[in-house]
C-alpha positions in Angstrom: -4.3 10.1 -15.7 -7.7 8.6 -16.2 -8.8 5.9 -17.7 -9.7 7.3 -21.2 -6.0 9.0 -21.2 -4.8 5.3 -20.8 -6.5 3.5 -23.3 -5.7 6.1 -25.8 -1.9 5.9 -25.0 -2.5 1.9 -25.2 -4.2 2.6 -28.5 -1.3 5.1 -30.0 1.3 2.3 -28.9 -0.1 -0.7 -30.5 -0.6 1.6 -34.3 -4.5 1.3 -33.7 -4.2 -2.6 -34.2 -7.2 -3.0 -31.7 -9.9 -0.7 -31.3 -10.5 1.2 -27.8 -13.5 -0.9 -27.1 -11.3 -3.9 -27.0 -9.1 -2.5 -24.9 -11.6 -0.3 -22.7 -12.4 -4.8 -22.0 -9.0 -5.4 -21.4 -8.7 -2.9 -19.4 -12.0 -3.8 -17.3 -10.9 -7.2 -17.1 -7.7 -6.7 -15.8 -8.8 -4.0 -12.8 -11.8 -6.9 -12.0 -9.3 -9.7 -11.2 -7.7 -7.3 -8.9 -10.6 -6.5 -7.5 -11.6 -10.2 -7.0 -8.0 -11.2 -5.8 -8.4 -8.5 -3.2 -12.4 -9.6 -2.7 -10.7 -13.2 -1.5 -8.3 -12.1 0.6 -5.7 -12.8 -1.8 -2.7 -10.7 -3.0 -2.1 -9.1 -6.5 1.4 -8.9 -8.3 1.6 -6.8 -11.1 5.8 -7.7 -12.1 7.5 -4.6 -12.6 4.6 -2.6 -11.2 3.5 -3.9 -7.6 1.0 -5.9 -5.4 -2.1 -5.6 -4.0 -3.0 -6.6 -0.9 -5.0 -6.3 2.1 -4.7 -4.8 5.0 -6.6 -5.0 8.4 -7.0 -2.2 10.7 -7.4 -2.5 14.1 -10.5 -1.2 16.2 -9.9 2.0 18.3 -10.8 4.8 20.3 -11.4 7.6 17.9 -12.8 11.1 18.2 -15.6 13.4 16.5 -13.9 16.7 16.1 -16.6 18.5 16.4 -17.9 17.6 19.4 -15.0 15.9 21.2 -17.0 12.8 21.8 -15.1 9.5 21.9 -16.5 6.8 19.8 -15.4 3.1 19.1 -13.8 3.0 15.8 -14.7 -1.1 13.8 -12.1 -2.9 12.5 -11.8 -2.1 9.1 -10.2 -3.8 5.8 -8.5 -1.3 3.7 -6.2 -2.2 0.4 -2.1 -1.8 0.5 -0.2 -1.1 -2.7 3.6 -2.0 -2.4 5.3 -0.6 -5.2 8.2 -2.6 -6.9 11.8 -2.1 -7.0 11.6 -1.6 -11.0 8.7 0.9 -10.3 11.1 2.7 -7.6 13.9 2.8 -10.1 12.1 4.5 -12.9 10.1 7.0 -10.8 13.3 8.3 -9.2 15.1 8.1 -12.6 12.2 10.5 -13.8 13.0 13.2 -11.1 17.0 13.1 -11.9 15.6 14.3 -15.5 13.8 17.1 -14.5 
């Protein structure tokens, strides 16, 4: 789903009672604390959804495919998503469905 799809759902659910601009905001604002709360290191709960987090990865010995040379892989930062136990619940409720 991309973003349009969502604000239009968010749009049918509220009966049009804000207009997509003001929730395409809403929307903005919300993904830019994440953002910032991963920015600083910091995690990001979402109740019901999940959280955020970051994640370091270790430097290592890696290797071009290509041309089988080894090469010193940085440490890297890379973002984590946990999903929660309510998420869990309803995605595997879903499959039973189908």
């Amino acid at each position: 789903m991309v973003r349009s799809e969502i604000i239009s759902k968010l749009s049918k659910r509220i009966h049009h009672k804000l207009k997509k601009e003001d929730l395409d905001k809403i929307l903005q604002i919300t993904s830019d604390t994440i953002f910032q709360g991963i920015k600083e290191n910091r995690s990001t709960e979402l109740r019901g959804f999940g959280r955020f987090s970051i994640k370091e990865l270790k430097e290592k010995i890696a290797r071009n495919p290509r041309t089988g040379d080894k090469f010193q892989s940085p440490k890297k930062k890379s973002v984590s998503f946990r999903m929660s136990v309510e998420l869990k619940k309803r995605i595997n409720e879903y499959r039973k469905e189908n």
